[in-house]
SEVO-113484 format. One record per residue (C-alpha): residue number from 1; residue in three letters; x, y, z. Coordinates in nm, 3 decimals. Example, Ala and Ser with C-alpha at 12.3 -4.5 7.8 and 13.67 -1.06 7.14 Angstrom:
# SEVO-113484
k,r,xx,yy,zz
1,ALA,1.230,-0.450,0.780
2,SER,1.367,-0.106,0.714
END
This chain:
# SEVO-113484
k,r,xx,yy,zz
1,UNK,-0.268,-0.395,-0.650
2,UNK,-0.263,-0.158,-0.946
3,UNK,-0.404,0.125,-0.719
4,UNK,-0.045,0.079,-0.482
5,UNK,0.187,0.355,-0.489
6,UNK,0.563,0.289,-0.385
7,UNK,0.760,0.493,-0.162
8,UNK,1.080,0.621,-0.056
9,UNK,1.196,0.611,0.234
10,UNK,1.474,0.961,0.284
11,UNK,1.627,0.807,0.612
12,UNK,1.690,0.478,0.500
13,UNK,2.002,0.294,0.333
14,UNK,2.173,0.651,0.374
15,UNK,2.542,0.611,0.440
16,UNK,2.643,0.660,0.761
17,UNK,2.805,0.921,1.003
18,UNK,3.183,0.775,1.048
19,UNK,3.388,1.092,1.163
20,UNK,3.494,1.175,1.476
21,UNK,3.203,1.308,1.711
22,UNK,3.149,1.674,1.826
23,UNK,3.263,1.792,2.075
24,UNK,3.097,1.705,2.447
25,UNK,3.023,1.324,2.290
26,UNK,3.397,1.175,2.307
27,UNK,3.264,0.891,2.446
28,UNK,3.131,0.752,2.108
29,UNK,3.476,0.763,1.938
30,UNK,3.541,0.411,1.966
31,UNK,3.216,0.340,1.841
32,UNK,3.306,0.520,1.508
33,UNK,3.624,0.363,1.538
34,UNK,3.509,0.005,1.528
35,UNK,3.283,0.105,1.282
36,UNK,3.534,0.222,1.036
37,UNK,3.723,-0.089,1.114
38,UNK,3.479,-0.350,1.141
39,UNK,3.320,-0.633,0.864
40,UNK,3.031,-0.363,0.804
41,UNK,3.250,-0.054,0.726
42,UNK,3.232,-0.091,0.344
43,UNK,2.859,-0.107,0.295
44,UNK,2.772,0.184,0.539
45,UNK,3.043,0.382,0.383
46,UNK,2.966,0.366,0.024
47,UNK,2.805,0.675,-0.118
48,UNK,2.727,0.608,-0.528
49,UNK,2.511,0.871,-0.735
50,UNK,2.179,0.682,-0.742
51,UNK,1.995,0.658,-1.070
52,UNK,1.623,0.743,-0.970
53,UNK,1.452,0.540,-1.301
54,UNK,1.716,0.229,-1.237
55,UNK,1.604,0.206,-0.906
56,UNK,1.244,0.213,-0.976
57,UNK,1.217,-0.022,-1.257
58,UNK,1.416,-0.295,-1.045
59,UNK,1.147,-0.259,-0.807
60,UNK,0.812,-0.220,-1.032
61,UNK,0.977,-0.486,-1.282
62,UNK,1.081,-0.741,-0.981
63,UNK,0.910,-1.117,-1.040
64,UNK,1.035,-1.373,-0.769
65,UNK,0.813,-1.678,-0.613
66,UNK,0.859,-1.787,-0.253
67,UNK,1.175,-1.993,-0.221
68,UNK,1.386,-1.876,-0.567
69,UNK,1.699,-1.750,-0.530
70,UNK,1.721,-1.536,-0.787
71,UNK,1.496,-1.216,-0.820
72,UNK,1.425,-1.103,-1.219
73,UNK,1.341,-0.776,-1.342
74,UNK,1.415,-0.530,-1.599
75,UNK,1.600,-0.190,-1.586
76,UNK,1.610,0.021,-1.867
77,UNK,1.489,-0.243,-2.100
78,UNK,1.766,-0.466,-2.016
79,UNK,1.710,-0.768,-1.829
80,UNK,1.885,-0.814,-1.490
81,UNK,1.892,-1.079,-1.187
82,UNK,2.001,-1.038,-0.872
83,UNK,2.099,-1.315,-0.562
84,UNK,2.291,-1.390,-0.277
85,UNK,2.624,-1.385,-0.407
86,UNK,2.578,-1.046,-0.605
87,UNK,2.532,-0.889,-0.257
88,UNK,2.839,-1.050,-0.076
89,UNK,3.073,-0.957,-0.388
90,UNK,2.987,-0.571,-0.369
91,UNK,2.935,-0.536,-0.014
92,UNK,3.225,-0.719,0.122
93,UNK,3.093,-0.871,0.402
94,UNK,3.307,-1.111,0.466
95,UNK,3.032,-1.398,0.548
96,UNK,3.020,-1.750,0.376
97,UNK,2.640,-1.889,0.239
98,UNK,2.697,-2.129,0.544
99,UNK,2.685,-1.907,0.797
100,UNK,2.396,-1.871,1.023
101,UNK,2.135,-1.555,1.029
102,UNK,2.000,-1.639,1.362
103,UNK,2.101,-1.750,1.695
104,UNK,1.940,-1.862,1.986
105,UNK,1.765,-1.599,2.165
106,UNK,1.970,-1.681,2.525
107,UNK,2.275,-1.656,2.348
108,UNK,2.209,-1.297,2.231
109,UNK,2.068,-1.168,2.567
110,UNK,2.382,-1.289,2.740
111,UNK,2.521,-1.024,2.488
112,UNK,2.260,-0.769,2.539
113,UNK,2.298,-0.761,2.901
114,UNK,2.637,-0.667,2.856
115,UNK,2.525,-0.440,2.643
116,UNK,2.349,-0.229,3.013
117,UNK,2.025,-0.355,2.779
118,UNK,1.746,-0.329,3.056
119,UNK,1.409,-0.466,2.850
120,UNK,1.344,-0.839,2.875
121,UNK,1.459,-1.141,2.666
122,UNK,1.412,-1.092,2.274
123,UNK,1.214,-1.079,2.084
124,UNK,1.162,-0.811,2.020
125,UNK,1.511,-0.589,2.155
126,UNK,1.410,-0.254,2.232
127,UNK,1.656,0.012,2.088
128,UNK,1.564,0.284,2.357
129,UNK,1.637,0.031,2.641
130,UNK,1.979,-0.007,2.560
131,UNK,2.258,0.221,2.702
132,UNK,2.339,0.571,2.411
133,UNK,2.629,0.402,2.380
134,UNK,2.504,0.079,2.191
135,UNK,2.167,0.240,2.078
136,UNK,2.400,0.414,1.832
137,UNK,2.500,0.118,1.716
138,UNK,2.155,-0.092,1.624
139,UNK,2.034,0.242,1.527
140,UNK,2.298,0.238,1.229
141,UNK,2.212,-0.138,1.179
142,UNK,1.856,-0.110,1.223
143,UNK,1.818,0.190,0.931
144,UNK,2.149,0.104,0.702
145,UNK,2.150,-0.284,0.691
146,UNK,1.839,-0.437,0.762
147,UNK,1.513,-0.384,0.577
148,UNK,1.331,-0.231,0.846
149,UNK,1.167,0.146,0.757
150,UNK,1.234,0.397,0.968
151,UNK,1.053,0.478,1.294
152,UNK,1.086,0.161,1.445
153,UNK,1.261,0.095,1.736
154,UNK,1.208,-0.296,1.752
155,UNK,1.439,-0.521,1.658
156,UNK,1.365,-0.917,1.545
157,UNK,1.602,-1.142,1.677
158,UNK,1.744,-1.209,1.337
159,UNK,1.827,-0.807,1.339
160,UNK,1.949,-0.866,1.684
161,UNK,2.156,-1.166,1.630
162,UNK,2.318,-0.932,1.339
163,UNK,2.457,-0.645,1.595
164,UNK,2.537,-0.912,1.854
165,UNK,2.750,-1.072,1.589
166,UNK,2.933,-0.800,1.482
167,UNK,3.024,-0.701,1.839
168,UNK,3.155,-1.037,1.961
169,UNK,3.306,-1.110,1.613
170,UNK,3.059,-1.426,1.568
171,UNK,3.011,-1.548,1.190
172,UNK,2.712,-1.433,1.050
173,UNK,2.535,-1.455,0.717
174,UNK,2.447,-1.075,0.645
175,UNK,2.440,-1.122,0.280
176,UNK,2.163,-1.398,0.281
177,UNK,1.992,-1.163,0.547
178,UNK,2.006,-0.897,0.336
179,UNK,1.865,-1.116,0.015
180,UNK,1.591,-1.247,0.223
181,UNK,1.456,-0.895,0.288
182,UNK,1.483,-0.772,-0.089
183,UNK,1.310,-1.057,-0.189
184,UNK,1.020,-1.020,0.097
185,UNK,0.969,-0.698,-0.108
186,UNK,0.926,-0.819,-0.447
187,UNK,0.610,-0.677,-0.634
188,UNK,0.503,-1.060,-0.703
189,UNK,0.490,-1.138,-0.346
190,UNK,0.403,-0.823,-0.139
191,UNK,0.161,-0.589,-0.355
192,UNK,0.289,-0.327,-0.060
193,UNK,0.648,-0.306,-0.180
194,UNK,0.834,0.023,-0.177
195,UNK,1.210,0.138,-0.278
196,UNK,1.414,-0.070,-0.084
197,UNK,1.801,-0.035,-0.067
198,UNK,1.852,0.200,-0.325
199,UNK,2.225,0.279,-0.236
200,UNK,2.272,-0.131,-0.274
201,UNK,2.095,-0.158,-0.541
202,UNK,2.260,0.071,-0.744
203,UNK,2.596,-0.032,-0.589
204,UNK,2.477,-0.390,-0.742
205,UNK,2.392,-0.283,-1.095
206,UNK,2.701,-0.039,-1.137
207,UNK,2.937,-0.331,-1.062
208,UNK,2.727,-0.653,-1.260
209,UNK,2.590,-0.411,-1.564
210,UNK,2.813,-0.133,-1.619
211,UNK,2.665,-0.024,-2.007
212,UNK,2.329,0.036,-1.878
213,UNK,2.188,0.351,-2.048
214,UNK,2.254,0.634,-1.769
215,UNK,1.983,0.863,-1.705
216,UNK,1.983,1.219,-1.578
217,UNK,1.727,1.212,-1.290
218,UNK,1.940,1.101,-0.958
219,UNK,1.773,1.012,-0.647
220,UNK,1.888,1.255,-0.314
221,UNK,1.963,1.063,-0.025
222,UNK,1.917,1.244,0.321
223,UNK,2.279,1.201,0.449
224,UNK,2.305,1.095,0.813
225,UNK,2.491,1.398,1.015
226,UNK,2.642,1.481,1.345
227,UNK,2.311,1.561,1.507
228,UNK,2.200,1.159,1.563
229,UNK,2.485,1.177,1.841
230,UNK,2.196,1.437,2.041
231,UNK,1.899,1.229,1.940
232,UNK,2.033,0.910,2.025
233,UNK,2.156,1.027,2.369
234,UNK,1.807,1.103,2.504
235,UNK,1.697,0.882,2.791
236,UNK,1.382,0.942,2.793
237,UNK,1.082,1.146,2.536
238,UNK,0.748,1.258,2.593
239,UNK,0.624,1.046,2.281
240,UNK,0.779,0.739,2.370
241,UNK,0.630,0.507,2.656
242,UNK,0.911,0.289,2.712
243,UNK,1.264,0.491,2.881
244,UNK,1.613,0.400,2.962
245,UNK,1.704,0.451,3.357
246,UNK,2.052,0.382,3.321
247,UNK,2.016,0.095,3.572
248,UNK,2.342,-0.110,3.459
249,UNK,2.727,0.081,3.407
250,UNK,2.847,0.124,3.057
251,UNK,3.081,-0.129,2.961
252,UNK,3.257,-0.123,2.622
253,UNK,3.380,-0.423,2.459
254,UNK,3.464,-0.634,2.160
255,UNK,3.451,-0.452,1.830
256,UNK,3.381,-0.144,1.978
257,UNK,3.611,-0.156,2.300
258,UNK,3.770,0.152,2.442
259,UNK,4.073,0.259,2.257
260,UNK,4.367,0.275,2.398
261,UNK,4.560,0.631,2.263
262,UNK,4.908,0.591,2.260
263,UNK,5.114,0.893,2.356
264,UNK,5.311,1.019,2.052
265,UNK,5.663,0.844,1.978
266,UNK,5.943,1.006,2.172
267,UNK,6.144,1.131,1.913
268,UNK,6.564,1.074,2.000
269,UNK,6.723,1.352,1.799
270,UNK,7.134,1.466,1.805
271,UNK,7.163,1.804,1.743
272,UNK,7.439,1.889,1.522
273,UNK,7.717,2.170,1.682
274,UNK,7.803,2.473,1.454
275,UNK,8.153,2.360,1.376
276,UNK,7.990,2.022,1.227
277,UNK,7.769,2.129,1.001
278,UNK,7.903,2.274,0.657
279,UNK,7.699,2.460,0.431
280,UNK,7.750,2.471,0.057
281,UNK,7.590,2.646,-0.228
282,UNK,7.369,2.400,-0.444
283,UNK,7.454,2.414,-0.810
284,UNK,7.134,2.549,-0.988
285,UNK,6.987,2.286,-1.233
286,UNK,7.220,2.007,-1.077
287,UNK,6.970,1.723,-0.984
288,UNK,7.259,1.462,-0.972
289,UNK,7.450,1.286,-0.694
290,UNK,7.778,1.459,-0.655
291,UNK,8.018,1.208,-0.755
292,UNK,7.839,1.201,-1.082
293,UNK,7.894,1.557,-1.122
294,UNK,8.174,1.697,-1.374
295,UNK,8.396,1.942,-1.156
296,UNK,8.632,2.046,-1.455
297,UNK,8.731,2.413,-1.424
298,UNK,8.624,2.413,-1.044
299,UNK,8.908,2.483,-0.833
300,UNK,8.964,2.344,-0.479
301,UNK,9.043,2.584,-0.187
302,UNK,9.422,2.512,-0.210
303,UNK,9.439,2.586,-0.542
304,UNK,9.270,2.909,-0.476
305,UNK,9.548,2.959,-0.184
306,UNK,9.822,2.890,-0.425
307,UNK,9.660,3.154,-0.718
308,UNK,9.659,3.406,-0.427
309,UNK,10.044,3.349,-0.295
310,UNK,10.148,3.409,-0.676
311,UNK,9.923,3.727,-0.741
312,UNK,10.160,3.839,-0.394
313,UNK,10.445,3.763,-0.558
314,UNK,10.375,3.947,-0.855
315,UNK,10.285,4.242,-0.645
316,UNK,10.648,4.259,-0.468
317,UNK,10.791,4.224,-0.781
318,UNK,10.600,4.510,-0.906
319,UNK,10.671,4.729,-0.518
320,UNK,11.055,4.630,-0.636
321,UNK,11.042,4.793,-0.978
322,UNK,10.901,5.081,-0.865
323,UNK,11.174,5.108,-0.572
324,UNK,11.454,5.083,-0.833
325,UNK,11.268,5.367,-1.098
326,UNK,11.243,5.639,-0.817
327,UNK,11.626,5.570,-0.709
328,UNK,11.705,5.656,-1.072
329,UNK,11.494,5.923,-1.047
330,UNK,11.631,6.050,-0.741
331,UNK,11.976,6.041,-0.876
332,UNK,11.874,6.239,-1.209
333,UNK,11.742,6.504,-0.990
334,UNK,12.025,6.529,-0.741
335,UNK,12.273,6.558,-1.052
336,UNK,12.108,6.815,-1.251
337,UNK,12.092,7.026,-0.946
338,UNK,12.469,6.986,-0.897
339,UNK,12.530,7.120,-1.268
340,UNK,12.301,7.414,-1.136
341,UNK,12.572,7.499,-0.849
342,UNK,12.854,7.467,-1.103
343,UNK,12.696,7.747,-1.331
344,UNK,12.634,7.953,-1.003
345,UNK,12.985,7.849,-0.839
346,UNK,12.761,7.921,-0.513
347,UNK,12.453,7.803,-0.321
348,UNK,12.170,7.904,-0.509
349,UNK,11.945,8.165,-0.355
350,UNK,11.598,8.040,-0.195
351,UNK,11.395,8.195,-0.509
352,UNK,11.602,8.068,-0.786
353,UNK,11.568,7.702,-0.661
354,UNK,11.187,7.730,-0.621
355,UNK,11.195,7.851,-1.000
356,UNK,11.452,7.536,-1.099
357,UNK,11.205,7.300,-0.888
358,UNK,10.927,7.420,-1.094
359,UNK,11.063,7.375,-1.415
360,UNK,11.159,7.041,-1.326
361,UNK,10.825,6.966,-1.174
362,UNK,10.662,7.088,-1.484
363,UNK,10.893,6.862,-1.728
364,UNK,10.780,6.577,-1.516
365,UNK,10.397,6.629,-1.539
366,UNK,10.494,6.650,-1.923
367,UNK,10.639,6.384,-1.967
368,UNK,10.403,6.203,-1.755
369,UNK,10.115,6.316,-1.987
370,UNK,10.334,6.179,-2.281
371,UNK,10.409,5.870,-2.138
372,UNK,10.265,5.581,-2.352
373,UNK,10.298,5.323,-2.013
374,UNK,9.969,5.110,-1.973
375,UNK,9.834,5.257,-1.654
376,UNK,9.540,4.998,-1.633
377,UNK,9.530,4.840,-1.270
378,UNK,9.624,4.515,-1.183
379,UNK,9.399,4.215,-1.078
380,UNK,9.493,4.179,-0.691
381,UNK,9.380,3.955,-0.408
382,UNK,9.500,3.912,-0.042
383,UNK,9.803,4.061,0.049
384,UNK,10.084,3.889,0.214
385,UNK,10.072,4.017,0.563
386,UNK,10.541,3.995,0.569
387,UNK,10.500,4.302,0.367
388,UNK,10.435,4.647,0.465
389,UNK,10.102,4.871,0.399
390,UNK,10.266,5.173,0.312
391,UNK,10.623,5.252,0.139
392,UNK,10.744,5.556,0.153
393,UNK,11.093,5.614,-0.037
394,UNK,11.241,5.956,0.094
395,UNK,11.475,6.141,-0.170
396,UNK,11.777,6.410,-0.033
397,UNK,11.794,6.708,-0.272
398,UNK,11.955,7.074,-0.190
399,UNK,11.588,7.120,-0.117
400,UNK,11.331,6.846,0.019
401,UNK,11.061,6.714,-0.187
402,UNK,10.927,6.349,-0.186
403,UNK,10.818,6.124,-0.401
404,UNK,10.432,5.978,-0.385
405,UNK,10.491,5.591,-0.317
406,UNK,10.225,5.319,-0.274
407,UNK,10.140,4.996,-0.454
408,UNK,10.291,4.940,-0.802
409,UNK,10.381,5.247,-1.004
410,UNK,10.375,5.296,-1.348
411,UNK,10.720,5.361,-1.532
412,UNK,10.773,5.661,-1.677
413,UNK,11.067,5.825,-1.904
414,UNK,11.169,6.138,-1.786
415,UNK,11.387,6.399,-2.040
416,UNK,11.605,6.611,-1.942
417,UNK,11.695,6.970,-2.095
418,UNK,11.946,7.228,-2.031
419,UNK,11.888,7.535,-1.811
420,UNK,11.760,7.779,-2.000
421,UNK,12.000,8.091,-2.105
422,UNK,11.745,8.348,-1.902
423,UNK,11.752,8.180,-1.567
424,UNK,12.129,8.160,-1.619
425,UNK,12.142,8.537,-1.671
426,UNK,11.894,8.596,-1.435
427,UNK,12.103,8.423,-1.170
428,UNK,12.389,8.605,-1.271
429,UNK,12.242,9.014,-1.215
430,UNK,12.104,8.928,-0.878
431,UNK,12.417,8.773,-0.751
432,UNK,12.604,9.087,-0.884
433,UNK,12.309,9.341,-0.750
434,UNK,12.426,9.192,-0.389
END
């Protein structure tokens, strides 16, 4: 016995292969399907790092006697026990200690047969004479839950009664199955025992003795992949005697019926016209409801209006001024030049009133420049449309000249001086030279 060497096994206890299938093997999505959603789903989907030395000193410390129900051993230097009920609490099977782990063998090959199984009444149940379709199936049972190693394709009718179960939905005791094949394995009782269930195992100790010392050596598990879907779909291999013909149609059923896809919800939308939707500028920062929000110093669009109207008011007020300043400055002009024609006592000739024009032009840019009038513009907005763009104010003088108009115009003081002595004598010696 001392001479035995325990082994692992890579391909079994690994967690299983639930996504969707590759492309050209569609017809095994309801498989995964009812896998994912079926009493077996947590223990083939659990995945914990395994703890190489915890798993072999459970195994090369494990004392049992035919009959107990408790298996002792020692991990780590810390005592442990394992049973039943440690198996249904962190695998979640579902199953009560009363239910059965067998059933009668014509039972299950009414099953079977449904199954397009072609080999004869179990046991044993042949894995390669079932259809792809369910070989998939006891496959993943064969190398994940029971305590078979790998390479075999026989199943007992225990193992058999377990995949039968599943698909119809039958009870079925898989925790005391389970238990029974752990504690077939126990060093006390088979001197041939090897590393059974490690992902279980350590699934078991992590949950019932969580301060055991962790060590750095983890165990790698060869992870089931997409390929299985190609191996398991052969019919038939040179190496193996026994071949599926396909003799019987595929029919899919219980657990693992065909699914039924439901086309995607018709969505009833109302799209919303242009004139009914309003868009607003969002308030950076602002995070509460609006009626919550404090709208002091925000004005409405009416009171916006009403600013505008009086800003237009303002602005004819200003167009009415500046009416009123160049009629008085149209008036200055026109009497000034009359004084001219007194001094004359005639109509002035064309030269002298371009010269009288230009002095007066020149006092005016003056006194422009000396004007002390705040010439900075106005703060405007729309203008009323009832008054006009442009206002031009025409003034009559001996000659014409005009008077730039616009907007509002600044006021300005003009001074007036006498004629100057010259011009006057000037005037006078080429009105007597004619």
């Amino acid at each position: 016995m001392g001479s035995h060497v325990p082994a692992w096994e890579k391909t079994m206890n690994v967690a299983s292969y639930l996504s969707d299938p590759p492309k050209g093997f569609e017809m095994y999505k309801s498989m995964v399907v009812g896998l994912n959603t079926c009493r077996l789903a947590h223990s083939l989907r659990e995945n914990p790092v395994i703890r190489e030395d915890w798993i072999k000193d459970l195994w090369d410390n494990a004392m049992a006697k035919k009959g107990d129900a408790v298996i002792k051993s020692k991990v780590q230097g810390t005592k442990v026990l394992v049973n039943e009920q440690d198996i249904r609490e962190v695998l979640l099977f579902g199953d009560k200690a009363d239910d059965p782990v067998e059933y009668p063998k014509e039972k299950v090959m009414e099953v079977l047969v449904k199954m397009s199984y072609e080999g004869a009444v179990p046991p044993p149940t042949f894995k390669k004479l079932l259809h792809p379709y369910w070989r998939f199936l006891t496959h993943i049972y064969l190398v994940r839950i029971s305590g078979n190693k790998s390479g075999l394709d026989k199943l007992m009718l225990k193992q058999t009664s377990g995949v039968v179960a599943v698909v119809e939905g039958w009870k079925y005791n898989y925790s005391k199955s389970m238990f029974d094949d752990m504690m077939a394995n126990v060093k006390t009782i088979n001197e041939k025992y090897w590393y059974m269930f490690p992902r279980f195992v350590q699934l078991i100790l992590d949950k019932k003795y969580p301060k055991l010392p962790i060590t750095v050596k983890t165990y790698d598990v060869k992870m089931m992949n997409h390929l299985v879907f190609t191996w398991l779909n052969q019919n038939s291999r040179d190496n193996v005697e026994i071949n599926y013909e396909n003799k019987r149609k595929l029919e899919k059923f219980g657990a693992f019926a065909e699914i039924q896809e439901e086309p995607p919800a018709q969505i009833n939308a109302i799209l919303a016209e242009e004139h009914d939707v309003e868009i607003t500028e969002a308030h950076v920062g602002v995070q509460e409801p609006i009626e919550n929000m404090d709208l002091t110093g925000i004005k409405s669009e009416e009171d916006i209006a009403d600013d505008r109207m009086v800003v237009d008011e303002e602005g004819n007020e200003s167009v009415d001024e500046s009416e009123t300043e160049t009629e008085t400055l149209a008036e200055g002009l026109t009497a000034e030049t009359e004084d001219v024609n007194e001094l004359v006592h005639m109509s002035p000739p064309r030269v002298a009133t371009k010269t009288v024009i230009a002095t007066k032009t020149a006092d005016v840019d003056q006194s422009r420049e000396e004007s002390t009038v705040d010439l900075s513009p106005k703060k405007r907005s729309r203008r009323d449309p009832r008054i006009s763009g442009e206002m031009n104010v025409k003034v009559q003088t001996n000659t014409e000249t005009s008077t730039p108009t616009g907007t509002s115009q600044p006021k300005i003081n003009y001074t007036l001086s006498e004629l100057d002595p010259k011009i006057i004598d000037f005037i006078l010696n080429e009105r007597a030279a004619m």
